[in-house]
C-alpha positions as YAML, in Angstrom:
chain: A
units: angstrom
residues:
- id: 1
  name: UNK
  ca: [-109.12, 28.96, -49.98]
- id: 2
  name: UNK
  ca: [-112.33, 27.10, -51.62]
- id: 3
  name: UNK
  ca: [-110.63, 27.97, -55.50]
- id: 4
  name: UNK
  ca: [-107.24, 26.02, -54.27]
- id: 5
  name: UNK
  ca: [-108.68, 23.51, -52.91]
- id: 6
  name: UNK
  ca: [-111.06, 23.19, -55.71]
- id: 7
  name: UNK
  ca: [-108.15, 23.06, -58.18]
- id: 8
  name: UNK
  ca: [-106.13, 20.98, -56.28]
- id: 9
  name: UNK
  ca: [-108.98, 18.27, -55.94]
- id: 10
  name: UNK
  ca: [-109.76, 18.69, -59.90]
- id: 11
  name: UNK
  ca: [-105.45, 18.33, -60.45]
- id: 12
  name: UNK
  ca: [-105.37, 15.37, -58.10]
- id: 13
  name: UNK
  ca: [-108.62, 13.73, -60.09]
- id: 14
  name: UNK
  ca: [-106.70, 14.30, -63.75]
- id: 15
  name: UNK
  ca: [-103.35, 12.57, -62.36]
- id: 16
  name: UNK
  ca: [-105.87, 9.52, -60.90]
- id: 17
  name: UNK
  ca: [-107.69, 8.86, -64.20]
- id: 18
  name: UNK
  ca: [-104.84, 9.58, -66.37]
- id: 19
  name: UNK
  ca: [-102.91, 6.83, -64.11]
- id: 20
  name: UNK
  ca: [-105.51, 4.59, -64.82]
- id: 21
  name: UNK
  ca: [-106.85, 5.63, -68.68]
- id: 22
  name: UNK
  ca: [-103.60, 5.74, -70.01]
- id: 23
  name: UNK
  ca: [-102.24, 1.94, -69.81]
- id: 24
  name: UNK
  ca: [-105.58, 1.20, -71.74]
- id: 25
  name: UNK
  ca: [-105.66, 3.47, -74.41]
- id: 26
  name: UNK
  ca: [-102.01, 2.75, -75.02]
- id: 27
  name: UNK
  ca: [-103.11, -0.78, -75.25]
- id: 28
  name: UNK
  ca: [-106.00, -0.22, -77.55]
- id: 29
  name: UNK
  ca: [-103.68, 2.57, -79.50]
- id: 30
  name: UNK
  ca: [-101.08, -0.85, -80.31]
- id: 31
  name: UNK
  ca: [-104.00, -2.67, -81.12]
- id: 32
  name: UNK
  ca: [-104.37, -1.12, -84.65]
- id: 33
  name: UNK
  ca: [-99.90, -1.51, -85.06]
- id: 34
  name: UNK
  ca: [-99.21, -3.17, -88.42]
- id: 35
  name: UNK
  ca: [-95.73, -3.79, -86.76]
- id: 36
  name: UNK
  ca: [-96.62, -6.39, -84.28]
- id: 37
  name: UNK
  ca: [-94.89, -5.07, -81.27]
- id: 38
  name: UNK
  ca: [-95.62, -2.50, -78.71]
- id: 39
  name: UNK
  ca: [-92.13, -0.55, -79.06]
- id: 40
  name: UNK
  ca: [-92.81, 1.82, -82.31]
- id: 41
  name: UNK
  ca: [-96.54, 2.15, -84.28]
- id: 42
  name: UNK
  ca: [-95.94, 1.23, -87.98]
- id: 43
  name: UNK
  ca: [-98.68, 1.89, -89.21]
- id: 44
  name: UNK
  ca: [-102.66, 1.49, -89.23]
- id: 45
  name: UNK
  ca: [-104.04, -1.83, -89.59]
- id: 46
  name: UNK
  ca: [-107.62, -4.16, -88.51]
- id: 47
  name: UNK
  ca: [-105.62, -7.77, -88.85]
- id: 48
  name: UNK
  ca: [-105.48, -8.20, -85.29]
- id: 49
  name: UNK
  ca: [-109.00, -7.21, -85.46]
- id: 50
  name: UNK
  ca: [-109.77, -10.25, -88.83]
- id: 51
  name: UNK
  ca: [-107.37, -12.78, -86.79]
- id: 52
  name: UNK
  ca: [-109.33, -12.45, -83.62]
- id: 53
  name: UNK
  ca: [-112.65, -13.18, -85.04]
- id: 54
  name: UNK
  ca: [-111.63, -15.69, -87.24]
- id: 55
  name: UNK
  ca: [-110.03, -17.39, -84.34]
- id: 56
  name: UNK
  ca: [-112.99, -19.85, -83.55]
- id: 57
  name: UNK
  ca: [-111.43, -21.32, -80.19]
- id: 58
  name: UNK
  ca: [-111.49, -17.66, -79.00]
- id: 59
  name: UNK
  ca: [-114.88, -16.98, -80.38]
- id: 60
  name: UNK
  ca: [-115.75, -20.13, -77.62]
- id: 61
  name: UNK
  ca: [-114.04, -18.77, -75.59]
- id: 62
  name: UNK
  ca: [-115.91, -15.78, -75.49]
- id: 63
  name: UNK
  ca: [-119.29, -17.22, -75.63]
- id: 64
  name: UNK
  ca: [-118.59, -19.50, -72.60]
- id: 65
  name: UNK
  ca: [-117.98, -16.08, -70.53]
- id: 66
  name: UNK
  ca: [-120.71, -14.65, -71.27]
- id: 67
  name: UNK
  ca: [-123.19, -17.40, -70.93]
- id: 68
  name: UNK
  ca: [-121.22, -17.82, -67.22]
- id: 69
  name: UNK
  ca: [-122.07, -14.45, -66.63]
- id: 70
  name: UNK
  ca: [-125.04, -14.12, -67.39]
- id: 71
  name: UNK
  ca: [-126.49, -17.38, -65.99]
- id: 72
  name: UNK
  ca: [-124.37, -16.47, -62.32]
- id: 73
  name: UNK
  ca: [-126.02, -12.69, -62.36]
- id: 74
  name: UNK
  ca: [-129.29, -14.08, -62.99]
- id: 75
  name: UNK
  ca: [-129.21, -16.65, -60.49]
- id: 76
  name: UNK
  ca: [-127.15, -15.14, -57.87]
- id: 77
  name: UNK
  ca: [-129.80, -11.84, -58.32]
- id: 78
  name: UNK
  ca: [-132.67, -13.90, -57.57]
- id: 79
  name: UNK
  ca: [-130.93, -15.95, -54.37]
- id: 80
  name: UNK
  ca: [-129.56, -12.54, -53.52]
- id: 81
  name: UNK
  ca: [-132.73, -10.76, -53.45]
- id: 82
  name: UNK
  ca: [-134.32, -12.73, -51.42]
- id: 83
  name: UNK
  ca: [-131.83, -13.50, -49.25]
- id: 84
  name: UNK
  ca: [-131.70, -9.46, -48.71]
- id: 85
  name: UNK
  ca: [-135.21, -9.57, -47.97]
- id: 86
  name: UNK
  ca: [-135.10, -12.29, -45.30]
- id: 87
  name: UNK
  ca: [-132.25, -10.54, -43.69]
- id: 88
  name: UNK
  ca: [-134.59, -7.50, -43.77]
- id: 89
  name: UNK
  ca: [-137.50, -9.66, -41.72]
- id: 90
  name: UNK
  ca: [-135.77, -10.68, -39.03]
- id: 91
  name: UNK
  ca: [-136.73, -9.69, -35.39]
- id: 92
  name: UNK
  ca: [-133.57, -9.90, -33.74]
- id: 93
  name: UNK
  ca: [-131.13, -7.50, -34.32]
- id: 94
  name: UNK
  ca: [-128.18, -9.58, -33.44]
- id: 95
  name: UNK
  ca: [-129.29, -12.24, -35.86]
- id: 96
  name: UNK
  ca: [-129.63, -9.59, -38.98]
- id: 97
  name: UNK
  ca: [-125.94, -8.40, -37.95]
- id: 98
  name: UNK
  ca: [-124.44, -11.95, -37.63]
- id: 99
  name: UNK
  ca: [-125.77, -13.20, -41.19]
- id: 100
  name: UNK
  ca: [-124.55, -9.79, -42.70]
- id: 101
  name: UNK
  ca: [-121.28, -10.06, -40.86]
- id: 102
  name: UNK
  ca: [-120.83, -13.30, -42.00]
- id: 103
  name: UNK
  ca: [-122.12, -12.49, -45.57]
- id: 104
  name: UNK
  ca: [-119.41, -9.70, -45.77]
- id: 105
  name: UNK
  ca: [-116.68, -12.29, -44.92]
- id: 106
  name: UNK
  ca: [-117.10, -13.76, -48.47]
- id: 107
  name: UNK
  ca: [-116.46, -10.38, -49.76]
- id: 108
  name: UNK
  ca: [-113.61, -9.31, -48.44]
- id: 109
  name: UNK
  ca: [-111.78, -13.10, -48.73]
- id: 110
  name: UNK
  ca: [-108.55, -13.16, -50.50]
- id: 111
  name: UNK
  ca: [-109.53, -14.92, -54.25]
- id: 112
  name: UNK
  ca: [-107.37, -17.49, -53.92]
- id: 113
  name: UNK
  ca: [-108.94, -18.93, -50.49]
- id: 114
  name: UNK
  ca: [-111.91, -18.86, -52.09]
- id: 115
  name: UNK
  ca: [-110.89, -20.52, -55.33]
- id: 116
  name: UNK
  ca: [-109.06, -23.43, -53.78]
- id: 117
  name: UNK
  ca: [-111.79, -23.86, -51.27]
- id: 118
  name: UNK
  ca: [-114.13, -24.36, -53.95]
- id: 119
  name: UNK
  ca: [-111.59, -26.77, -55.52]
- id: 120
  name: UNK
  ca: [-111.45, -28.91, -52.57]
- id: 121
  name: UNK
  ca: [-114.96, -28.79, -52.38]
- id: 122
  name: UNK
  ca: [-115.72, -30.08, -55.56]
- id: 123
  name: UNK
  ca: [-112.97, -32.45, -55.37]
- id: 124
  name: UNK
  ca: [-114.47, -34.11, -52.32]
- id: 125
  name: UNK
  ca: [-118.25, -34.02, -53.89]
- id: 126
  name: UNK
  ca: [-117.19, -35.72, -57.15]
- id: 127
  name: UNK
  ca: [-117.90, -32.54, -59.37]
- id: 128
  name: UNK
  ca: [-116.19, -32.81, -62.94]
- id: 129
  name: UNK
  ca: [-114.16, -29.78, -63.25]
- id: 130
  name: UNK
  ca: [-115.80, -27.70, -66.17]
- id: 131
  name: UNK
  ca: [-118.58, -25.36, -66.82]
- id: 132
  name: UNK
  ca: [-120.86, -26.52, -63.84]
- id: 133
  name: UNK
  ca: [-118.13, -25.99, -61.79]
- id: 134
  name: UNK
  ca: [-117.40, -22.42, -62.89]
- id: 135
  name: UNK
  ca: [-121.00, -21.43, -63.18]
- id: 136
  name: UNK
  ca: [-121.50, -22.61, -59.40]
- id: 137
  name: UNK
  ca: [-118.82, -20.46, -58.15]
- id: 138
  name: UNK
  ca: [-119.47, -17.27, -59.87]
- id: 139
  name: UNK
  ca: [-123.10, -17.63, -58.48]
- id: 140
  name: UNK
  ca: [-121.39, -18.36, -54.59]
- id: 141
  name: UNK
  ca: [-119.19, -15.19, -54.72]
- id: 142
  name: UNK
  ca: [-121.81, -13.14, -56.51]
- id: 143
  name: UNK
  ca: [-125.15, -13.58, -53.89]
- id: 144
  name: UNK
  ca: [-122.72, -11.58, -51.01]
- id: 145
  name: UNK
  ca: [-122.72, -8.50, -53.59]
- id: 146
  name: UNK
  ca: [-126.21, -8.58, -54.53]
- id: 147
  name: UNK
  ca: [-127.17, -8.66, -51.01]
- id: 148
  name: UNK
  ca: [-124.73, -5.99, -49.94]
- id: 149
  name: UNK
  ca: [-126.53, -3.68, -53.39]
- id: 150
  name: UNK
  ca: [-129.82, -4.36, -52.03]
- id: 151
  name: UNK
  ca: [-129.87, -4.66, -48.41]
- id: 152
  name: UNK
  ca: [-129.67, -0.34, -48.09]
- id: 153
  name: UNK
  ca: [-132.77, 0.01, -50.37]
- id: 154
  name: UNK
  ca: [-134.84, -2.14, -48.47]
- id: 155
  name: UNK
  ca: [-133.59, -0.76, -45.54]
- id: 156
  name: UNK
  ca: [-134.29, 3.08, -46.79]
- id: 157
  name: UNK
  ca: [-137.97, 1.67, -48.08]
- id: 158
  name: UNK
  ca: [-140.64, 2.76, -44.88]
- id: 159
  name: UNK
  ca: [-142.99, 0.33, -43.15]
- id: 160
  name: UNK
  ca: [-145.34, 2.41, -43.70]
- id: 161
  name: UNK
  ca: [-145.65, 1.48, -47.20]
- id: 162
  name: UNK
  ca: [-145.90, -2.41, -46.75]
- id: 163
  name: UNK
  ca: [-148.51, -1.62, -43.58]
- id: 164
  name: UNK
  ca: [-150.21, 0.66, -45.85]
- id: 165
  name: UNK
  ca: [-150.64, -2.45, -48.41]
- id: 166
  name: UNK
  ca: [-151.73, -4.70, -46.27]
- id: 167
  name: UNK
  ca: [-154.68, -2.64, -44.73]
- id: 168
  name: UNK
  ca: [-155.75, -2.40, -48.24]
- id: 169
  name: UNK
  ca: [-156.06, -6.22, -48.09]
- id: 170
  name: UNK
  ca: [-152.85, -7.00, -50.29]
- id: 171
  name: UNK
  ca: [-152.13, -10.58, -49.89]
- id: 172
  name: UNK
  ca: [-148.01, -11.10, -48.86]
- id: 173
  name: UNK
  ca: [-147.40, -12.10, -52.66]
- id: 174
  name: UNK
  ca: [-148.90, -8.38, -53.80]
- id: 175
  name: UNK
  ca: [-146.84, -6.78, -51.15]
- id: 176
  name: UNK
  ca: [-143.53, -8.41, -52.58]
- id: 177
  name: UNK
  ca: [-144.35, -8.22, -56.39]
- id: 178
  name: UNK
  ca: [-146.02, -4.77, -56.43]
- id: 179
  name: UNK
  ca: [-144.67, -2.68, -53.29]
- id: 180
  name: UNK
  ca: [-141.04, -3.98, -51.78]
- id: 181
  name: UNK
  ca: [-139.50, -5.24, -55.57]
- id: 182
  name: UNK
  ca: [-140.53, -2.30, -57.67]
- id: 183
  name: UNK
  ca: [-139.24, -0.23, -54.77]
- id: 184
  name: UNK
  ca: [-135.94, -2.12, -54.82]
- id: 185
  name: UNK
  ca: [-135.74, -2.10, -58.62]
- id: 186
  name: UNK
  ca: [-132.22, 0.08, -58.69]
- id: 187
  name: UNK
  ca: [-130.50, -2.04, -55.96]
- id: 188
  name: UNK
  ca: [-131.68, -5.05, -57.80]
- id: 189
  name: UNK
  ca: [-130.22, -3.53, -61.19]
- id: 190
  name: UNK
  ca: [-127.10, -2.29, -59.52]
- id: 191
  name: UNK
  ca: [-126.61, -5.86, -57.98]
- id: 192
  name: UNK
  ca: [-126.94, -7.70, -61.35]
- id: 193
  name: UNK
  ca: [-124.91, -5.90, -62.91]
- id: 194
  name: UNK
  ca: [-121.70, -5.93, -60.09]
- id: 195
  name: UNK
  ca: [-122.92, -9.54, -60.20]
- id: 196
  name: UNK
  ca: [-122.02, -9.56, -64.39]
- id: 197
  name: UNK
  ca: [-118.86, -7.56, -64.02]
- id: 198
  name: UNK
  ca: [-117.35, -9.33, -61.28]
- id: 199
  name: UNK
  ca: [-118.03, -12.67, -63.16]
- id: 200
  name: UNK
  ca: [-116.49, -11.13, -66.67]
- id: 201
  name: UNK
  ca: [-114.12, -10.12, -64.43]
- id: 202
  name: UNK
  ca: [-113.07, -12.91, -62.18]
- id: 203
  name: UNK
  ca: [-109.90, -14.88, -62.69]
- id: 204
  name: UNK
  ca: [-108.60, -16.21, -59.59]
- id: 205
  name: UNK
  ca: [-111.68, -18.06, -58.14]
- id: 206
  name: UNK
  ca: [-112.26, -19.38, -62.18]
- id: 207
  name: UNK
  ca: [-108.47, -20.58, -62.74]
- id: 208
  name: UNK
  ca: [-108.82, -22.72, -59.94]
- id: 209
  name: UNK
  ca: [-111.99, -24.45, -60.89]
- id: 210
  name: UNK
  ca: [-112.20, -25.12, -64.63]
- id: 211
  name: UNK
  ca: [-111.29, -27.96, -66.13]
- id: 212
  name: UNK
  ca: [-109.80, -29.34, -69.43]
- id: 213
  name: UNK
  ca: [-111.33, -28.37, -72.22]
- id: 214
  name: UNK
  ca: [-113.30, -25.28, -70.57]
- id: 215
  name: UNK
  ca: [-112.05, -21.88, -70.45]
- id: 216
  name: UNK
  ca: [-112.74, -18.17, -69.68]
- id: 217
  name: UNK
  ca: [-111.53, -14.93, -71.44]
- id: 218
  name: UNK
  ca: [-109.82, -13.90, -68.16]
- id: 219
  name: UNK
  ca: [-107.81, -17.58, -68.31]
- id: 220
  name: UNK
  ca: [-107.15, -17.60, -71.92]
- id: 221
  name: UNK
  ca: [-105.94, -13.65, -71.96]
- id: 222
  name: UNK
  ca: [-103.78, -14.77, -69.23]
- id: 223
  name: UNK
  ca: [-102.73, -17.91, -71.04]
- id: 224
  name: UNK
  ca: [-101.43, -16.14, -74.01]
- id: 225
  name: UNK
  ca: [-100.04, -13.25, -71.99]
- id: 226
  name: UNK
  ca: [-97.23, -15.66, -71.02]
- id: 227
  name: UNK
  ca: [-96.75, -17.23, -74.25]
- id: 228
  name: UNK
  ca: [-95.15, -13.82, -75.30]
- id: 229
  name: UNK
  ca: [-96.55, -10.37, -76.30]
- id: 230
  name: UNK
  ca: [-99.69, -10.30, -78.95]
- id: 231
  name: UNK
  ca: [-101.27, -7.94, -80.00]
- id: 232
  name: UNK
  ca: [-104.12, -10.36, -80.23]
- id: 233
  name: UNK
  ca: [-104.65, -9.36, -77.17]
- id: 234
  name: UNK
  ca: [-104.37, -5.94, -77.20]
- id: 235
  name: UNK
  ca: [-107.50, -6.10, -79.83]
- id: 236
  name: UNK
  ca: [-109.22, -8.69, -77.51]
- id: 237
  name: UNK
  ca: [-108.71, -6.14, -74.33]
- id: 238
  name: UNK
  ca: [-109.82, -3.42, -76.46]
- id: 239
  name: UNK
  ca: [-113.37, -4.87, -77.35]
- id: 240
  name: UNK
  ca: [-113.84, -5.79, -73.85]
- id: 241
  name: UNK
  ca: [-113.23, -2.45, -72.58]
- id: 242
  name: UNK
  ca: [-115.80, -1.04, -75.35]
- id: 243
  name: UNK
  ca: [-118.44, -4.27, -74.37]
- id: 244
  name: UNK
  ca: [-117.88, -2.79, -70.07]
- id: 245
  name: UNK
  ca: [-118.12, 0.78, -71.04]
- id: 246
  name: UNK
  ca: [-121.39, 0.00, -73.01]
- id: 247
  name: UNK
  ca: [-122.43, -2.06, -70.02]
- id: 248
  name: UNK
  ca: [-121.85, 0.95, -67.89]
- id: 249
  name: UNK
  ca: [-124.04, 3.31, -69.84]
- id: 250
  name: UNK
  ca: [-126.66, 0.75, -70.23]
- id: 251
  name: UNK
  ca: [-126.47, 0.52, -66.29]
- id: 252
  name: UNK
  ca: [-127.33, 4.00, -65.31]
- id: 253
  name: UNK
  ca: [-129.65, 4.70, -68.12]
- id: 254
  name: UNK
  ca: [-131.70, 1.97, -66.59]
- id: 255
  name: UNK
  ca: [-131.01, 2.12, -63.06]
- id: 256
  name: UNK
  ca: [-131.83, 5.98, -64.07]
- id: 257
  name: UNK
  ca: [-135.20, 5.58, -65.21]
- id: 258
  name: UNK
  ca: [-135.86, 2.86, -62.61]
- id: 259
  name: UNK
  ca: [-135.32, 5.47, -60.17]
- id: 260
  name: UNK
  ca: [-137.74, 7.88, -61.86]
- id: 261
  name: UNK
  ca: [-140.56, 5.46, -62.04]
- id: 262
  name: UNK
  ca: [-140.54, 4.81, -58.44]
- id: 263
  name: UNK
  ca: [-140.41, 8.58, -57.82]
- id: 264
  name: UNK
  ca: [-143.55, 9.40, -60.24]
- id: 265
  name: UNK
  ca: [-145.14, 6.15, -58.56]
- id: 266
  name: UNK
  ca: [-144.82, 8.04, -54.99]
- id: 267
  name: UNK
  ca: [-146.01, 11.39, -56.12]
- id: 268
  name: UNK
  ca: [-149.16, 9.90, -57.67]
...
């Protein structure tokens, strides 16, 4: 009974990642079609590859994102952190569940509430729609995720520890650089890094508050997705995919060793 069910689970896991692998590596399989379409591969080619780089709008493009991204994770990490850690503190345990419940809420929002809230928002406070406008969004819907990735390892981490550092005369700053943070290292990693994807990632809550003259990849891709079939962007998809699965790796490795520090830290 254990062997079927075994196979069964290992069949249905195949037909779930093939559903979801194949539509990509089709995609980055057109990506190197001399023909142009996606209806018959004519051959091999890298001039998507030469007209995408040498397409210096795109290259923007592309740097905007990632500057976005990285300035939201950053910020939203920090904010997040120690928003975690205040929720953590409190004494009441109706007020912990009431600032998580309504920390949650953000999450599960539709996009598009979100988005044109922000719009309004801005709107009404005189913001110029545009990079500062972006940036401040991605770092609003990023803090709920950090605080959701760190809130369990703070909540796993023992009292003992932090009453244990303070009876050993550790002032409140010690405690917080050198007991609770390198104890919540991997949450903090893990948050960052949801933090970066969703931002890469984001296109609702971004299409509603950019501006003229400033764009995302996630706009632009969908831009020229209804200007007709490219396979511009089949090579644009294709290095993004590479960039997130390097991104993945580079995440576990990290949160990985992270993990064993804090271990080898205990034992000693």
């Amino acid at each position: 009974m254990s062997k079927k069910s075994s196979l069964f689970a290992n069949l249905f896991l195949i037909i779930i990642f093939f559903v979801l692998y194949a539509p990509i590596f089709y995609l980055i399989f057109y990506s190197f079609n001399s023909g142009g379409t996606m209806s018959g591969f004519d051959g091999f080619t890298l001039d998507w590859y030469k007209e995408l780089f040498s397409n210096t709008r795109l290259l923007i493009i592309v740097l905007n994102t990632v500057v976005i991204a990285l300035l939201s994770a950053l910020i939203s990490t920090i904010i997040g952190v120690l928003g975690a850690i205040g929720i953590r503190e409190m004494k009441r345990r109706k007020n912990q569940n009431t600032i998580l419940g309504l920390n949650n809420v953000l999450i599960v929002s539709p996009d598009v509430i979100i988005g044109a809230s922000f719009l309004i928002l801005f709107t009404m406070a005189g913001v110029k729609l545009g990079f500062y406008s972006v940036l401040l969004s991605h770092i609003a819907f990023s803090i709920p995720i950090v605080v959701i990735m760190v809130l369990p390892k703070l909540t796993e981490m023992s009292p003992s520890l932090i009453d244990a550092a303070r009876d050993l005369g550790a002032s409140r700053w010690n405690v917080l650089t050198k007991v609770i943070l390198p104890y919540i290292t991997p949450g903090i990693f893990a948050g960052f890094f949801m933090a970066l994807t969703y931002s890469l990632d984001d296109f609702a809550v971004t299409f509603f508050v950019t501006g003229n003259g400033f764009s995302t990849l996630s706009v632009e891709i969908y831009s020229l997705a209804r200007q007709g079939i490219s396979l511009n962007i089949n090579a644009l998809s294709a290095l993004i995919f590479l960039v997130t699965v390097v991104l993945v790796i580079v995440y576990y490795y990290i949160s990985r060793r992270a993990g064993n520090q804090n271990v080898g830290g205990l034992r000693r």
